[in-house]
C-alpha positions in Angstrom: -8.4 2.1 1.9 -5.3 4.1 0.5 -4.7 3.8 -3.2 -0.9 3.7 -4.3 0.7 5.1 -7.5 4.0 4.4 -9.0 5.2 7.0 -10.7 8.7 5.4 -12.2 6.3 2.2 -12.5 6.0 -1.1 -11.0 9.1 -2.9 -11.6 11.5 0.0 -9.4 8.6 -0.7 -6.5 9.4 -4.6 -6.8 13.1 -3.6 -6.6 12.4 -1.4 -3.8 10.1 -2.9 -1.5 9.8 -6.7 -2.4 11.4 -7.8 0.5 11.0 -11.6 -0.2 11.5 -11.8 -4.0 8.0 -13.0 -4.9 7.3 -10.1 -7.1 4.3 -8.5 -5.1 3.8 -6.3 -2.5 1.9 -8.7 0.0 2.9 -7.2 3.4 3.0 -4.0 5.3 6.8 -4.4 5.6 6.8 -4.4 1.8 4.3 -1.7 1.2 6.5 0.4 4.2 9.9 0.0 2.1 8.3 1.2 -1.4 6.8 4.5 0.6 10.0 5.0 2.1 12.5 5.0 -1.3 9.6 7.1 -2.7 8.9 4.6 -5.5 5.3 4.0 -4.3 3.4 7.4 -3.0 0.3 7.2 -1.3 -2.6 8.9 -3.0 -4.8 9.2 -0.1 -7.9 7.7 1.1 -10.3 6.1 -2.9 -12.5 3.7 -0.1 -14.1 3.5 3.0 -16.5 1.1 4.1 -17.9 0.1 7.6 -17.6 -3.9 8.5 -21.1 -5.1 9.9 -18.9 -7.4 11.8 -17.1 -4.7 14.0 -19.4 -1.5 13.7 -17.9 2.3 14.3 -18.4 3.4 17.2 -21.7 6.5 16.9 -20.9 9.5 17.2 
């Protein structure tokens, strides 16, 4: 999991990336336009887990 930060704050992300107007990042597309203008920056990898479900492969 990637954490985000918004350094000019949340409301120039909504304007940049909330594609559908419901005033939250809840797709890819959306999260994709805020990293793009620069208004959200990915901070890198803050979780990882493995799902019991769908194991990594060993290595």
């Amino acid at each position: 999991m990637h954490g985000l930060d918004f350094p000019a704050g949340y409301p120039t992300v909504l304007a940049d990336g909330d594609l559908d107007g419901d005033s939250v990042l809840d797709s890819t597309d959306e999260v994709h336009a805020a990293l793009a203008t620069g208004s959200a920056v990915d901070v890198g990898v803050v979780k990882q887990f493995e799902c019991p479900a769908i194991p990594l492969p060993r290595r």
